[in-house]
MIMARKE-942774 format. One line per 10 residues: number of its first residue (from 1); their letters; for each residue x, y, z of C-alpha. Coordinates in Angstrom, 2 decimals. Last residue first. Layout:
<pts>
NUM	A	X Y Z | ...
</pts>
This chain:
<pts>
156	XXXXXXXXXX	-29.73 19.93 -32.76 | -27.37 17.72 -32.85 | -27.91 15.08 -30.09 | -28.17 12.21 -32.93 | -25.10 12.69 -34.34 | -22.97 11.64 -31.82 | -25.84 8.61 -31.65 | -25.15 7.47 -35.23 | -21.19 7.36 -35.12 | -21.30 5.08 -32.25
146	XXXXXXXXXX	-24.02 3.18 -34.44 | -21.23 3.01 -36.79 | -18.35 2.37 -34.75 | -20.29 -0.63 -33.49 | -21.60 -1.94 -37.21 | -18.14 -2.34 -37.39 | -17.48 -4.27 -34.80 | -20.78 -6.11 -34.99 | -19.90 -7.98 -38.02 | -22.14 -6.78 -40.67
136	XXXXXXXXXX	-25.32 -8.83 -42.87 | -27.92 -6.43 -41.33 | -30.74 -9.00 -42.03 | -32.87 -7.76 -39.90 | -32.86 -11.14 -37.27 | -29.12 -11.08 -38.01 | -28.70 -7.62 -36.96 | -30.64 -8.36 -33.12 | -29.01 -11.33 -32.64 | -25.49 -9.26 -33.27
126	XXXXXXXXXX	-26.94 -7.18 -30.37 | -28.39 -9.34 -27.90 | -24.81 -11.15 -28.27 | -22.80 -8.22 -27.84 | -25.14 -6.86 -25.26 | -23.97 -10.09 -23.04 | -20.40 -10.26 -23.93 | -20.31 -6.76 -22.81 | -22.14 -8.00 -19.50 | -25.84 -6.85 -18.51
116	XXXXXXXXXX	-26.46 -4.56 -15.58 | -28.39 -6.85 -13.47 | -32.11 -7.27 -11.78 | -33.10 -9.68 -9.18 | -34.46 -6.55 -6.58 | -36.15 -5.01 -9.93 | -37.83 -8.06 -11.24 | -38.78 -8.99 -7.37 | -40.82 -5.37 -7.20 | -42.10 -5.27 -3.19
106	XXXXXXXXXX	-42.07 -1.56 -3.77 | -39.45 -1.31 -0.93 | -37.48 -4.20 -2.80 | -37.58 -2.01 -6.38 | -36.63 1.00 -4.08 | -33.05 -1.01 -3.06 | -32.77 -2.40 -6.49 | -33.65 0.76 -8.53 | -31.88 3.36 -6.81 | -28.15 2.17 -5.11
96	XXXXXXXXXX	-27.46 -0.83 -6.78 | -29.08 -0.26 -10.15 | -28.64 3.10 -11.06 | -25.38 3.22 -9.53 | -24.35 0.19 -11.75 | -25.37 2.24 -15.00 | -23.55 5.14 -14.18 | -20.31 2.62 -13.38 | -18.62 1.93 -10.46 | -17.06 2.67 -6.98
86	XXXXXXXXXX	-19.41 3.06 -4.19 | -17.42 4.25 -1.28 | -18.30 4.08 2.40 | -20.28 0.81 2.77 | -17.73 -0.75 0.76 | -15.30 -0.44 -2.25 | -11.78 -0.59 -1.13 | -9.20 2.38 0.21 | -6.01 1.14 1.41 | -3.91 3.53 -1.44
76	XXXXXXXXXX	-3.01 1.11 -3.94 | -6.90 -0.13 -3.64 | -7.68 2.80 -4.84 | -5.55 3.02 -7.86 | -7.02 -1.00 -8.66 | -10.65 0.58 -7.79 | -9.97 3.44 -10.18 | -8.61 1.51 -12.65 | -11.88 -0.71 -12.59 | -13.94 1.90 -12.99
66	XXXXXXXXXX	-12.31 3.45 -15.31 | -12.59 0.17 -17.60 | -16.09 -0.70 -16.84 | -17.50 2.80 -18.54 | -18.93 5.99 -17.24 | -17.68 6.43 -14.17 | -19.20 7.26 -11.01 | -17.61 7.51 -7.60 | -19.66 7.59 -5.10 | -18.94 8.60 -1.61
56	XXXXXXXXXX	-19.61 7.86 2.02 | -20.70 8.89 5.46 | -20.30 6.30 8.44 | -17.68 7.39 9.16 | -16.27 11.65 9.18 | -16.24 12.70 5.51 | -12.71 14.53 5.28 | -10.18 12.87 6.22 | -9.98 9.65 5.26 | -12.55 9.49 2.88
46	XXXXXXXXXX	-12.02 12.81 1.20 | -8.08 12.39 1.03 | -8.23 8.88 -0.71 | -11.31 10.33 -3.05 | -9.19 13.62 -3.74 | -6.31 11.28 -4.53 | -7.84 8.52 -6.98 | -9.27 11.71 -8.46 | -5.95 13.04 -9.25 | -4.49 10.24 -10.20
36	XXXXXXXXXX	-7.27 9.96 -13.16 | -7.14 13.64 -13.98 | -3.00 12.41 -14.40 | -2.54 14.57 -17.62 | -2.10 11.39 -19.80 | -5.22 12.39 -22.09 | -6.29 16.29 -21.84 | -7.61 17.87 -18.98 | -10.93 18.69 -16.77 | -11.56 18.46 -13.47
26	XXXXXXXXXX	-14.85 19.93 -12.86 | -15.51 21.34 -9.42 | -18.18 21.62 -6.62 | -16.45 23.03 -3.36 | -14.14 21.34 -1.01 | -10.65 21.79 -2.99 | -8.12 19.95 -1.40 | -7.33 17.58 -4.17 | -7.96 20.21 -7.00 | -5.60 22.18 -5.64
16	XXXXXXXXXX	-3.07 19.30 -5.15 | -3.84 18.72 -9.40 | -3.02 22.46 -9.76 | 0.15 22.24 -8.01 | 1.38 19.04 -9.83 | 0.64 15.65 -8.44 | 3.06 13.36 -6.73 | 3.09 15.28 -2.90 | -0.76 13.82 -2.94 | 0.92 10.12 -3.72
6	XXXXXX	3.48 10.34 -0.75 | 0.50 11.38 1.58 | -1.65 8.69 0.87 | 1.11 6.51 1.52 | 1.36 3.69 -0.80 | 0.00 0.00 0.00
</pts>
């Protein structure tokens, strides 16, 4: 485990502002300019030292990937997923922390048994999906396609 204090003396003066900054705020930077380190950081520093037990934190991402190099960060640093930190996607906050615990209170079982599917899992659906239309494409490129699709779709 690294010292929590060892990886804030890392980052750059504006990444140690952002850090220790208490207020709403966007961190926003270009690829490789440590936002991710950064984060890992201010969620380190906020658990430990800021929110007093047992008050927590979420930290959203938007796909698997980040998610899971946050946790693997994280978990450099001592600090695992628990009642204290949710760490995961948009999609698994939905789920976990709205639907499933509300679904229960409604007496819903579909909601309470509910998952966020797999990539292998939409894959399949998918590629079912253009086969039973006769889309006769390999779903990677029909992929960077519908990618394409929805950019374009929030154009006014």
């Amino acid at each position: 485990m690294r010292d929590l204090s060892a990886a804030f003396e890392r980052l750059n003066r504006e990444q140690k502002l952002a850090v220790t900054h208490l207020d709403n705020l966007v961190v926003r930077a270009g690829p490789g300019s440590g936002k991710t380190a950064t984060l890992v950081v201010k969620v380190a520093h906020l658990l430990t030292s800021v929110i007093p037990a047992p008050r927590g934190l979420a930290c959203i991402t938007y796909g698997r990937e980040a998610a899971r190099e946050f946790r693997v960060r994280l978990a450099d640093l001592g600090i695992h997923p628990g009642p204290r930190l949710f760490l995961g996607t948009v999609h698994g906050f939905c789920l976990n922390c709205v639907l499933r615990p509300f679904g229960a209170m409604l007496g819903d079982e579909v909601l309470t048994r509910a998952r966020v599917a797999t990539d292998r899992t939409t894959d399949a659906i998918l590629q079912r999906a253009l086969d039973q239309v006769g889309v006769n494409e390999r779903l990677g490129y029909f992929r960077s396609t519908l990618t394409v699709q929805r950019g374009f779709s929030s154009v006014p």
